[in-house]
Biopython code that builds the backbone (N, CA, C, O; Angstrom):
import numpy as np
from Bio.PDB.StructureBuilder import StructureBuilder

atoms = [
    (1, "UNK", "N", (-195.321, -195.221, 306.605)),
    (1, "UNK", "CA", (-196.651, -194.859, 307.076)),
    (1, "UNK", "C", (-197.425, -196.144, 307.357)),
    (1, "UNK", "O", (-197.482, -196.835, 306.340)),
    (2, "UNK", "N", (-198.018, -196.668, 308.373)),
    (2, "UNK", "CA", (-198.674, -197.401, 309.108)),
    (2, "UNK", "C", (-200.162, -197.177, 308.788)),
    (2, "UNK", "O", (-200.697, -196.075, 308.917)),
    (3, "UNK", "N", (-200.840, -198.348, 308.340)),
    (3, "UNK", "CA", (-202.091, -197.809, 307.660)),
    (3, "UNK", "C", (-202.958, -198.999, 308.307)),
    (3, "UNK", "O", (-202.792, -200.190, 308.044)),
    (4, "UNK", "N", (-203.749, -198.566, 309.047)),
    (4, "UNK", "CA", (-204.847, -199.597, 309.545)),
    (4, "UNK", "C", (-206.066, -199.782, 310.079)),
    (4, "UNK", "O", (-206.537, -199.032, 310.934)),
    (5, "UNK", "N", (-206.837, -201.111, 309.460)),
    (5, "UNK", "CA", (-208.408, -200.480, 309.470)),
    (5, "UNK", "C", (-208.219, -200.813, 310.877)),
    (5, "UNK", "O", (-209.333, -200.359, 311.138)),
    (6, "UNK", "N", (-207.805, -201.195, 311.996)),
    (6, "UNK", "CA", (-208.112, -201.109, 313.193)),
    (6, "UNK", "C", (-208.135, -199.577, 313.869)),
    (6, "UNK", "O", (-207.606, -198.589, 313.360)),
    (7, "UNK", "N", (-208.675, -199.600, 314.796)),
    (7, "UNK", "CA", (-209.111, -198.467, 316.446)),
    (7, "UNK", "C", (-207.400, -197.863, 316.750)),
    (7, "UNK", "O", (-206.807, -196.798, 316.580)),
    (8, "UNK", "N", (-207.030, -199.366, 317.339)),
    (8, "UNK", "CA", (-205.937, -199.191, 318.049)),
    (8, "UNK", "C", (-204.725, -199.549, 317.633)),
    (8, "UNK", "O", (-204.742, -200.286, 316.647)),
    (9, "UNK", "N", (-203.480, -199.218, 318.141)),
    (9, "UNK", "CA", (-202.189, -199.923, 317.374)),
    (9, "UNK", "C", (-201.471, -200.555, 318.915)),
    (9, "UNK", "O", (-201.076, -199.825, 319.824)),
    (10, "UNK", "N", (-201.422, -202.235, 318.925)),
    (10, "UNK", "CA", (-200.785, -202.333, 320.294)),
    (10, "UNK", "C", (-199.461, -201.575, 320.444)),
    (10, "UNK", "O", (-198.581, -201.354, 319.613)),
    (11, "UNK", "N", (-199.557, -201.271, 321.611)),
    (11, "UNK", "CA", (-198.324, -200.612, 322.230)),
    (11, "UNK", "C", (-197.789, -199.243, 321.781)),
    (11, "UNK", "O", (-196.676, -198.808, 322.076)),
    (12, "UNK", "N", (-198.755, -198.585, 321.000)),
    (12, "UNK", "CA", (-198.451, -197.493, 320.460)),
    (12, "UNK", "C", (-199.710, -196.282, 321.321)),
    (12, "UNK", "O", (-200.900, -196.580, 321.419)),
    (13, "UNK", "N", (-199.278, -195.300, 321.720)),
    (13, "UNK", "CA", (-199.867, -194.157, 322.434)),
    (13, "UNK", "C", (-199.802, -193.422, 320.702)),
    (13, "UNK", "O", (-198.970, -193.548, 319.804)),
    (14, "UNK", "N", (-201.084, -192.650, 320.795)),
    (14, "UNK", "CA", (-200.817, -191.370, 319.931)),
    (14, "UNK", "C", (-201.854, -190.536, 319.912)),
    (14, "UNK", "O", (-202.889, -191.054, 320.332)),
    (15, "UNK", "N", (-201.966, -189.129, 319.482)),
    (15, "UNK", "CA", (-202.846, -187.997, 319.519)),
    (15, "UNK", "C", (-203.373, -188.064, 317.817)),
    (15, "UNK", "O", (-202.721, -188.404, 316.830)),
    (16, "UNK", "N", (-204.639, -187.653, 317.910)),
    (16, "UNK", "CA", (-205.319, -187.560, 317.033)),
    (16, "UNK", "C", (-205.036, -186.511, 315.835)),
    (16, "UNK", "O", (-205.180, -185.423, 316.394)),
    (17, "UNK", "N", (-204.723, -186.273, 314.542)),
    (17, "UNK", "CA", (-204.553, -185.069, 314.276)),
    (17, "UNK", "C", (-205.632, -184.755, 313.257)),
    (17, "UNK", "O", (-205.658, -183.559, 312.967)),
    (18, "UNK", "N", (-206.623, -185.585, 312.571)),
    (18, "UNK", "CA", (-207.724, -185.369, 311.868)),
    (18, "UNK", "C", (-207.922, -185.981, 310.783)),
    (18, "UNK", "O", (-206.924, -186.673, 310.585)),
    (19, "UNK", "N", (-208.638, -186.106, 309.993)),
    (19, "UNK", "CA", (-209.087, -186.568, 308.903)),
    (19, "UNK", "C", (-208.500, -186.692, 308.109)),
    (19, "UNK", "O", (-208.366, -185.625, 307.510)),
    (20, "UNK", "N", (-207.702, -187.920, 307.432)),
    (20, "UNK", "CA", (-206.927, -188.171, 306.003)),
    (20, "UNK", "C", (-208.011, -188.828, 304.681)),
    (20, "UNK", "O", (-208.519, -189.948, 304.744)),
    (21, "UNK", "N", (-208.150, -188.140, 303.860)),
    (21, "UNK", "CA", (-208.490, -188.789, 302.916)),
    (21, "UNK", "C", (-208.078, -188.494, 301.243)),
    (21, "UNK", "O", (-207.731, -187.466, 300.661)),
    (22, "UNK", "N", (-208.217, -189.395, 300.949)),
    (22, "UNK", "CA", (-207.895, -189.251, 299.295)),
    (22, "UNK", "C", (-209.345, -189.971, 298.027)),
    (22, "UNK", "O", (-210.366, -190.425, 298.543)),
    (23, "UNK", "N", (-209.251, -189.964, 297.024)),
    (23, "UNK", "CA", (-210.371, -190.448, 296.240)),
    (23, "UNK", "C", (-209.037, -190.089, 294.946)),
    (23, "UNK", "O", (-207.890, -189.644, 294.912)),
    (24, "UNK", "N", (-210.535, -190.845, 293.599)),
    (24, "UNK", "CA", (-210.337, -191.048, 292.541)),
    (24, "UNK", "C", (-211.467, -190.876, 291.669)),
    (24, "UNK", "O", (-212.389, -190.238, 292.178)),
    (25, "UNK", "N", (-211.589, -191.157, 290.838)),
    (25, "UNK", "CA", (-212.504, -191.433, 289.810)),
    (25, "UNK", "C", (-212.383, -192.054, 288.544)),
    (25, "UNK", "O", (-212.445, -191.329, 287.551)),
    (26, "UNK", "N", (-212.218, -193.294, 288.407)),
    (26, "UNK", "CA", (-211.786, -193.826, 287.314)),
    (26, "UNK", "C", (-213.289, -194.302, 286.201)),
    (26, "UNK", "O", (-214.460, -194.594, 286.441)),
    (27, "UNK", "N", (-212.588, -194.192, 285.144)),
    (27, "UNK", "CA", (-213.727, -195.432, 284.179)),
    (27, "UNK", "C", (-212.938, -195.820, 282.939)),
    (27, "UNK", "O", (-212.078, -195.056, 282.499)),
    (28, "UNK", "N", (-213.278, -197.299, 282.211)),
    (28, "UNK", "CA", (-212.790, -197.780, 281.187)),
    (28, "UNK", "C", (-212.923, -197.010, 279.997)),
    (28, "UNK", "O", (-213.858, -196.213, 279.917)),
    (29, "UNK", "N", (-212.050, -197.150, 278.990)),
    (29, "UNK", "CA", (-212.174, -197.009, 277.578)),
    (29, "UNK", "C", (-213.333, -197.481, 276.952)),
    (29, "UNK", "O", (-213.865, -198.382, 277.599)),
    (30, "UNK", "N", (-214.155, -197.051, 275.464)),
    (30, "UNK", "CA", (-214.964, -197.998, 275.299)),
    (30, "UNK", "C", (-214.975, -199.254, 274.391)),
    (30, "UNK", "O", (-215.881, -199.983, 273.988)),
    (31, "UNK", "N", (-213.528, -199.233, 274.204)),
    (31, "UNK", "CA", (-213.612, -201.125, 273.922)),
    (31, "UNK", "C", (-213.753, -201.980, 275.496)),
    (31, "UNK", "O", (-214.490, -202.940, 275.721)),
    (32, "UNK", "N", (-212.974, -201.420, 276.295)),
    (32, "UNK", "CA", (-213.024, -202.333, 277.256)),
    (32, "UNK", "C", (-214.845, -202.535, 277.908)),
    (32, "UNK", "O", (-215.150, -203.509, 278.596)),
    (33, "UNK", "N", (-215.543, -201.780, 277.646)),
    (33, "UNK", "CA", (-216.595, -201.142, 278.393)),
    (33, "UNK", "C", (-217.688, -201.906, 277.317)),
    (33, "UNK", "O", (-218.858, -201.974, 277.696)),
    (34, "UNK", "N", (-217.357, -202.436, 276.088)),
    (34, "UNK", "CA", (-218.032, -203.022, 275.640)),
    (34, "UNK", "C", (-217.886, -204.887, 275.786)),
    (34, "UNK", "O", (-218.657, -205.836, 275.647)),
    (35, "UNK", "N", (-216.290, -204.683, 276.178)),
    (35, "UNK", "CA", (-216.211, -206.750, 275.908)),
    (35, "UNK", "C", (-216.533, -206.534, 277.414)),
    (35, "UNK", "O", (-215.854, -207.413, 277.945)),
    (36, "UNK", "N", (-217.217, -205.830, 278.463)),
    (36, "UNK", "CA", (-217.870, -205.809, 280.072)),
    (36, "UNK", "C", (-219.335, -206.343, 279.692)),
    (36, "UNK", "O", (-219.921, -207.379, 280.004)),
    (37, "UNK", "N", (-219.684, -205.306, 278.944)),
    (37, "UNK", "CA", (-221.081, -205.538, 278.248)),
    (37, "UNK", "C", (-221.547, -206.755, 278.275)),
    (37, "UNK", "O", (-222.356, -207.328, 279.005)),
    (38, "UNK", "N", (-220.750, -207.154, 277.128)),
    (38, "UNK", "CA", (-220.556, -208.784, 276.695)),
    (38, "UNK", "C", (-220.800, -209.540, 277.831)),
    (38, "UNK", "O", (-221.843, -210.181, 277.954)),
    (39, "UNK", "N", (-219.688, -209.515, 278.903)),
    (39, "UNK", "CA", (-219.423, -210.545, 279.897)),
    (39, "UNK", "C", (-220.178, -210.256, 281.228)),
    (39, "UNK", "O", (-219.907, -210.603, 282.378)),
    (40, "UNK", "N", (-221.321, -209.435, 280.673)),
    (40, "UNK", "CA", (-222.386, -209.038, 281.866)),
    (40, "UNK", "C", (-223.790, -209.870, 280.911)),
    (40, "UNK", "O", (-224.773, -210.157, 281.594)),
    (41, "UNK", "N", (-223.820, -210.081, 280.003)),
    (41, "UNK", "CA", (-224.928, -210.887, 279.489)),
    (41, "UNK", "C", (-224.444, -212.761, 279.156)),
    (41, "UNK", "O", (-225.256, -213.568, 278.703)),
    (42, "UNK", "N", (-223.252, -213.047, 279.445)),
    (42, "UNK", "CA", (-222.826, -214.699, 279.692)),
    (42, "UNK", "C", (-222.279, -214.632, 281.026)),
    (42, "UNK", "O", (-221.826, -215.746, 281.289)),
    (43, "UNK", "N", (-222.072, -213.621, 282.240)),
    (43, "UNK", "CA", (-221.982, -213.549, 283.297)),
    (43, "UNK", "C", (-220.496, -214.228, 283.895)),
    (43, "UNK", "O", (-219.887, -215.026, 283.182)),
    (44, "UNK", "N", (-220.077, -213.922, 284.979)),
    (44, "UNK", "CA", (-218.622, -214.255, 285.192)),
    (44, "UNK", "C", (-217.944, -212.801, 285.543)),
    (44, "UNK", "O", (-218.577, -211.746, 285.542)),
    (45, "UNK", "N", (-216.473, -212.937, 285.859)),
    (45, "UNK", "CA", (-215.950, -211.984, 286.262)),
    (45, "UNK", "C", (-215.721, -210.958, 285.423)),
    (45, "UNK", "O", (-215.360, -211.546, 284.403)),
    (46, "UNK", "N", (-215.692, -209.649, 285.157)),
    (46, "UNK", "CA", (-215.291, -208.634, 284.649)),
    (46, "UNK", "C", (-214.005, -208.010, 285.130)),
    (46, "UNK", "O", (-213.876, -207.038, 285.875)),
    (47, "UNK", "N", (-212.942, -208.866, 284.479)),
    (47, "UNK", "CA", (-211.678, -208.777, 284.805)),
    (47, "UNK", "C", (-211.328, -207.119, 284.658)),
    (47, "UNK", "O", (-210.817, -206.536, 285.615)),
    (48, "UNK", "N", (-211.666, -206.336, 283.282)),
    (48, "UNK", "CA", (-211.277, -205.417, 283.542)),
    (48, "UNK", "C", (-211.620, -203.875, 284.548)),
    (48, "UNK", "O", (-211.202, -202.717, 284.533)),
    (49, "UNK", "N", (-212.422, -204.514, 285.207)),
    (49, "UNK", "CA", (-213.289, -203.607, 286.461)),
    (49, "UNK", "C", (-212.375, -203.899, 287.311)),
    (49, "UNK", "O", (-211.637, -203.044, 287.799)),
    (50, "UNK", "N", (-212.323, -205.036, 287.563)),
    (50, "UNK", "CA", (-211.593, -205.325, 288.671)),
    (50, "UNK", "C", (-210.278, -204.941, 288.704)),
    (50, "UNK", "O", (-209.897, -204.464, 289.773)),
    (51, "UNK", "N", (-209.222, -205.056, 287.507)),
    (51, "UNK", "CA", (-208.457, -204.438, 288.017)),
    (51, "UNK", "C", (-208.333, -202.971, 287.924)),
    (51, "UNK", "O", (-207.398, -202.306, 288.370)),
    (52, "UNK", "N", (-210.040, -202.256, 286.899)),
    (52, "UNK", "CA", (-209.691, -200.825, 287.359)),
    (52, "UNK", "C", (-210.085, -200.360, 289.010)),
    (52, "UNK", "O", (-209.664, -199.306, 289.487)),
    (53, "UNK", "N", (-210.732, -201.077, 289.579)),
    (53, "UNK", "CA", (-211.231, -200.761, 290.994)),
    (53, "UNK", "C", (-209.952, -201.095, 291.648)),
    (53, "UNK", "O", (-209.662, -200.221, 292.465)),
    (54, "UNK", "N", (-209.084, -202.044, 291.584)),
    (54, "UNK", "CA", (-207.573, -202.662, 292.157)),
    (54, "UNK", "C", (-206.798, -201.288, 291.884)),
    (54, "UNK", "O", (-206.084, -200.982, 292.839)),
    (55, "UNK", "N", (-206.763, -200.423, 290.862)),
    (55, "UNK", "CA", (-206.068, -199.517, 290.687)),
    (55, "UNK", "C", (-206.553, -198.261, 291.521)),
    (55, "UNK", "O", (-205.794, -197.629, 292.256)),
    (56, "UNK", "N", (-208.084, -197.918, 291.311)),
    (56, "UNK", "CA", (-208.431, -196.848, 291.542)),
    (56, "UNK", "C", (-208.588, -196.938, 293.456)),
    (56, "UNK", "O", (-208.765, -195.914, 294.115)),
    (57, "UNK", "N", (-208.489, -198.224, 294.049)),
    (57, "UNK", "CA", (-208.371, -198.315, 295.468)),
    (57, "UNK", "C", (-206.992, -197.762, 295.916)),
    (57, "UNK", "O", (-206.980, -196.982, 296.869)),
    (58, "UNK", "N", (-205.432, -198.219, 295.094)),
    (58, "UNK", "CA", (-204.580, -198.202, 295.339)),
    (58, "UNK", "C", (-204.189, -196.392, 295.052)),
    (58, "UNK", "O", (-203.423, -195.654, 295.672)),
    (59, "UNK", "N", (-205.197, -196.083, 293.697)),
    (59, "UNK", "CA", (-204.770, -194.350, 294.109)),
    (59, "UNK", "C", (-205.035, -193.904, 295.611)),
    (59, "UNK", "O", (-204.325, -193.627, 296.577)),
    (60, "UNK", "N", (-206.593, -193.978, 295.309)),
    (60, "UNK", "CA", (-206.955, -193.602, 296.885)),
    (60, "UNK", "C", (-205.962, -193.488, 298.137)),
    (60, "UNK", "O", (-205.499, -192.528, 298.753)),
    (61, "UNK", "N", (-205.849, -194.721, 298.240)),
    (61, "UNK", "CA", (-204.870, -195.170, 299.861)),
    (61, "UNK", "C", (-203.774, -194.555, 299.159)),
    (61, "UNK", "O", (-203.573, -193.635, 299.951)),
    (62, "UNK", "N", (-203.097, -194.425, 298.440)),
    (62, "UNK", "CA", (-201.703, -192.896, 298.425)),
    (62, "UNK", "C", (-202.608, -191.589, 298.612)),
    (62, "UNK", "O", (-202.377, -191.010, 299.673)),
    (63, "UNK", "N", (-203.616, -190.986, 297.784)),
    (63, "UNK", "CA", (-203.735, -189.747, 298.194)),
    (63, "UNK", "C", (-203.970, -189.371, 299.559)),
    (63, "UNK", "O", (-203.772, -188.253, 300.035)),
    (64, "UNK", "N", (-204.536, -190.684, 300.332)),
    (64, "UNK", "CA", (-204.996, -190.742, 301.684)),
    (64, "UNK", "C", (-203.309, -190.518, 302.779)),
    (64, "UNK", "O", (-203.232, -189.715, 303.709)),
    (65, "UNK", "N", (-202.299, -191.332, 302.383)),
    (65, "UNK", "CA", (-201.631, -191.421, 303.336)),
    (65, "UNK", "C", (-200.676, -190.145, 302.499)),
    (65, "UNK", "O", (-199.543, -190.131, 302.979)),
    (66, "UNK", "N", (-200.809, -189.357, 301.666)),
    (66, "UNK", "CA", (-199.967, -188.169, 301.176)),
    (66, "UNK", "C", (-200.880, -186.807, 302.061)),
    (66, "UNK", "O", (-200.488, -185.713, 302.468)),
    (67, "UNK", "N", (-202.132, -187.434, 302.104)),
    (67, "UNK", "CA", (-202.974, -185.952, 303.207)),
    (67, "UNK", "C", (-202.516, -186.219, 304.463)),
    (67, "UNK", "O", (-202.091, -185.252, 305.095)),
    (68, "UNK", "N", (-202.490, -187.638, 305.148)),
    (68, "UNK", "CA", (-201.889, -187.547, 306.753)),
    (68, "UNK", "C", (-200.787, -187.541, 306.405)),
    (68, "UNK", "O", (-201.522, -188.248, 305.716)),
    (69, "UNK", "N", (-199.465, -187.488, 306.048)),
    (69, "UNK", "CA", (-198.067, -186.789, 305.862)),
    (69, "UNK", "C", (-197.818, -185.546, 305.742)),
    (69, "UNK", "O", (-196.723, -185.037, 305.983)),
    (70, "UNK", "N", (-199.416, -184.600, 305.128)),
    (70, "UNK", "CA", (-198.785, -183.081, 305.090)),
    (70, "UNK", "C", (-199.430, -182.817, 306.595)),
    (70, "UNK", "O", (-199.018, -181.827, 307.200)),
    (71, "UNK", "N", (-200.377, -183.622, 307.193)),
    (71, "UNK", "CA", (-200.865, -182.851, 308.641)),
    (71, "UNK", "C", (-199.088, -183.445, 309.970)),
    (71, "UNK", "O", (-198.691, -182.835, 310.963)),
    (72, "UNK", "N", (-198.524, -184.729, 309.369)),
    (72, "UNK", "CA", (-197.480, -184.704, 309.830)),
    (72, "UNK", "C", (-197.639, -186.266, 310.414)),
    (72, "UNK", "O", (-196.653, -186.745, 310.975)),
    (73, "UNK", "N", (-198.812, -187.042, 310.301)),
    (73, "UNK", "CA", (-198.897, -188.145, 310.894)),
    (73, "UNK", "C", (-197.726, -189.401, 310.563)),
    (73, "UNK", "O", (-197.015, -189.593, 309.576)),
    (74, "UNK", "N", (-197.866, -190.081, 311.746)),
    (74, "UNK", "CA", (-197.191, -191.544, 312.089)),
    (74, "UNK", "C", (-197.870, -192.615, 311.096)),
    (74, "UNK", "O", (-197.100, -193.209, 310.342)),
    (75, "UNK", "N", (-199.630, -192.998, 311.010)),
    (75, "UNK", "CA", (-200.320, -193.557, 310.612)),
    (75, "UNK", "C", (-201.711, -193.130, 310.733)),
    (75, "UNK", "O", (-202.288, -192.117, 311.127)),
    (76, "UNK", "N", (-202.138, -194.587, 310.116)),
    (76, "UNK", "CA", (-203.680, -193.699, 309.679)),
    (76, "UNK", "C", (-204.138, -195.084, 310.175)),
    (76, "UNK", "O", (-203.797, -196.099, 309.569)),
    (77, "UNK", "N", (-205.171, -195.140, 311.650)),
    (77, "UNK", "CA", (-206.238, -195.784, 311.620)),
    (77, "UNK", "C", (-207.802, -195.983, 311.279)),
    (77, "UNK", "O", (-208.208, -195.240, 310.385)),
    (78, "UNK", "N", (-208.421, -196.560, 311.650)),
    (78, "UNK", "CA", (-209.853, -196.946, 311.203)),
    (78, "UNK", "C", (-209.761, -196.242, 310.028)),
    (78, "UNK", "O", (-209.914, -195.024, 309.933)),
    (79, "UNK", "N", (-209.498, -197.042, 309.082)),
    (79, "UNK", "CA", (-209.235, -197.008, 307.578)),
    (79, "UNK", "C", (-210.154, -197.051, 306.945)),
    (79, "UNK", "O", (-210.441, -198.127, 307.470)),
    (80, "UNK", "N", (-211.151, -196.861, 306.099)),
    (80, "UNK", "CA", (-212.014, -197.348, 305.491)),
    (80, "UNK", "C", (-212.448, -196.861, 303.695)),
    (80, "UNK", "O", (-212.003, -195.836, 303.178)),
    (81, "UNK", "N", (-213.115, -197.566, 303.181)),
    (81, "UNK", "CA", (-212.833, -197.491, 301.533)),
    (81, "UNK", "C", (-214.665, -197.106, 301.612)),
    (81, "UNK", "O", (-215.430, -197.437, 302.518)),
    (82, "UNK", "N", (-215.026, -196.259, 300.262)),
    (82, "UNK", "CA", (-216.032, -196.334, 299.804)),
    (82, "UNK", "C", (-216.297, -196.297, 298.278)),
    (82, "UNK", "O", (-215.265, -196.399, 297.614)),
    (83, "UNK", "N", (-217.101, -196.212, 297.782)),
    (83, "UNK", "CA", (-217.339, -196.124, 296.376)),
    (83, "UNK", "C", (-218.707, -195.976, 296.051)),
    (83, "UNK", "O", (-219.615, -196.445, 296.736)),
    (84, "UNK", "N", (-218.882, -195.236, 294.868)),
    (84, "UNK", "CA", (-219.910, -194.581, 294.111)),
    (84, "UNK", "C", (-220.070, -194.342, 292.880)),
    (84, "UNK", "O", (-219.381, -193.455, 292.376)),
    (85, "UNK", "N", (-220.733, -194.852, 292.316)),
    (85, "UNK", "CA", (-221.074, -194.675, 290.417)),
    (85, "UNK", "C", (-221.354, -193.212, 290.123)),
    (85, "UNK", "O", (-222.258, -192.511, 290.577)),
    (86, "UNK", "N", (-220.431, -192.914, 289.306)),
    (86, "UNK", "CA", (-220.600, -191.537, 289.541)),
    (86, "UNK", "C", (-221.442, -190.793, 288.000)),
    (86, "UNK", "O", (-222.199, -189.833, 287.860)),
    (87, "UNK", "N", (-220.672, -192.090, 286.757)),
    (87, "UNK", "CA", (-222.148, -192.084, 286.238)),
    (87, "UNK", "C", (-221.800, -193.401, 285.612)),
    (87, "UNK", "O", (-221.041, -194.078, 286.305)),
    (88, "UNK", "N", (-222.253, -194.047, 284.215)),
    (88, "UNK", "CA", (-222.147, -194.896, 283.411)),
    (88, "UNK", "C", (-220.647, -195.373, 283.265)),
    (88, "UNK", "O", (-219.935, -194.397, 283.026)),
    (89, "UNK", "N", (-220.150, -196.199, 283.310)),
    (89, "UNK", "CA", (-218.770, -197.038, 283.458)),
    (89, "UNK", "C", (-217.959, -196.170, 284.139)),
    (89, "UNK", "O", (-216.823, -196.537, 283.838)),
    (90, "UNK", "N", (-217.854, -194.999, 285.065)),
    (90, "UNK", "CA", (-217.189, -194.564, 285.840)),
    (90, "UNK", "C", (-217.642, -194.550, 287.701)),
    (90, "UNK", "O", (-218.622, -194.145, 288.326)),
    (91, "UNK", "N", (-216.940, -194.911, 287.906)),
    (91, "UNK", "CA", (-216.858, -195.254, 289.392)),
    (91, "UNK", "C", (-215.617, -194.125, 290.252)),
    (91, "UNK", "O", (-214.582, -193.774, 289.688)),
    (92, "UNK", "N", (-216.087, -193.581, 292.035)),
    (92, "UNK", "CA", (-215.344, -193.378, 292.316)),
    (92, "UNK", "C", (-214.882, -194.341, 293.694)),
    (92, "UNK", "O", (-215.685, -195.075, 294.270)),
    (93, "UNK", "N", (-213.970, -194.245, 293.950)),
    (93, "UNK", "CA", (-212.886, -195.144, 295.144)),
    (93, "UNK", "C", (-212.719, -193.967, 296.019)),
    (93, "UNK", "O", (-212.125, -192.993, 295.557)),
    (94, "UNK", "N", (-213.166, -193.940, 297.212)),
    (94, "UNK", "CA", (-212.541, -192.762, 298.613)),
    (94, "UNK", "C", (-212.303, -193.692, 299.730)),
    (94, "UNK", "O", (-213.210, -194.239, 300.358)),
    (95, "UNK", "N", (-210.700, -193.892, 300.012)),
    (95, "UNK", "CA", (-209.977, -193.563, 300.966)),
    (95, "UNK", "C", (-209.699, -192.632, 302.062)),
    (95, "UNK", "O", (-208.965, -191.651, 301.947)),
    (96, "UNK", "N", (-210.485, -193.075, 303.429)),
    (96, "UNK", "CA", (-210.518, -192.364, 304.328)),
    (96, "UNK", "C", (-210.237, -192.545, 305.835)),
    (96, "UNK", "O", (-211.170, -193.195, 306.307)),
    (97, "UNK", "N", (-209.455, -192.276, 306.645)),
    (97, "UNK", "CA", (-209.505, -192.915, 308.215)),
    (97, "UNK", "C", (-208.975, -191.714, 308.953)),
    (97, "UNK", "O", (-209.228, -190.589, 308.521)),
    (98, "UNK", "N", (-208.261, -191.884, 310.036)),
    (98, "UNK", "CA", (-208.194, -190.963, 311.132)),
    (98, "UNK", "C", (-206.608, -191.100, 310.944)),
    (98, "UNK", "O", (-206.060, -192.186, 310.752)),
    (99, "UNK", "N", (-205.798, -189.625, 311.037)),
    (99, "UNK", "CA", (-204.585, -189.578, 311.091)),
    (99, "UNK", "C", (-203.913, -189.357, 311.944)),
    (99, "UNK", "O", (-203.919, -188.146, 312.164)),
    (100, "UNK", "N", (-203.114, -190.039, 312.779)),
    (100, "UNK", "CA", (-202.291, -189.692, 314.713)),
    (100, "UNK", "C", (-200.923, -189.614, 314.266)),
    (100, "UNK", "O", (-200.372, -189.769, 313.176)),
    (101, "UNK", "N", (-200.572, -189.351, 315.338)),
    (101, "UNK", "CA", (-198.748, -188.771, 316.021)),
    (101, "UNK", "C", (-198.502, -189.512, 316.669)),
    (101, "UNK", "O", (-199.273, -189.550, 317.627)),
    (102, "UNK", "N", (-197.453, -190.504, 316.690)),
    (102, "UNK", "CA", (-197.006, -191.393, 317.950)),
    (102, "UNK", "C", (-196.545, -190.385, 319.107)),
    (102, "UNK", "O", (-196.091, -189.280, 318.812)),
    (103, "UNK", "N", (-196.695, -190.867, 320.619)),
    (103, "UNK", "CA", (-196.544, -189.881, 321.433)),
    (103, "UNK", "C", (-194.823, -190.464, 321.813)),
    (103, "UNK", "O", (-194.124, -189.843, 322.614)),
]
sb = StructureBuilder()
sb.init_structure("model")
sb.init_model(0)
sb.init_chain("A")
sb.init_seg("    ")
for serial, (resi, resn, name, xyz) in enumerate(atoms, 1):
    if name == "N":
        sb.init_residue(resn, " ", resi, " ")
    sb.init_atom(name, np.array(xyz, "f"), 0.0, 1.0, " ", f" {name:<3s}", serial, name[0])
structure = sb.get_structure()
């Protein structure tokens, strides 16, 4: 499956078949959610966000390219990611773009 935030794919013709998307919703444990705490009042990276957002992106883009596989697609262009606090240390990740048919 061919996954890309671009429009177009050179040299590739294809028909549109609709909307692929997938999401998540992840949040930390609360030890981890407390040594964040911590490292939000001496400032610096919050390693373990990051790699829950690294994870919860990488669900996404599978549930995304498992919805354009059941409509039957080739790939998925204009790709795009969003995210939303959905409440206190949980965040969600949505994976979404346009799913085509090579002609």
């Amino acid at each position: 499956m061919l996954i890309t935030t671009t429009e177009n794919i050179p040299g590739k013709e294809y028909e549109i078949l609709g909307l692929a998307k997938g999401s998540t919703i992840q949040s930390k444990h609360i030890g981890k959610d407390i040594g964040a705490g911590i490292r939000n009042l001496v400032g610096g990276e919050v390693k373990a966000y990051v790699e829950m957002m690294d994870e919860a992106r990488d669900i996404a883009t599978s549930r995304m390219a498992e919805s354009a596989l059941q409509m039957g697609a080739d790939a998925i262009v204009c790709v795009r990611y969003s995210t939303s606090a959905v409440m206190a240390s949980a965040a969600e990740v949505m994976a979404y773009g346009t799913a085509v048919k090579f002609k």
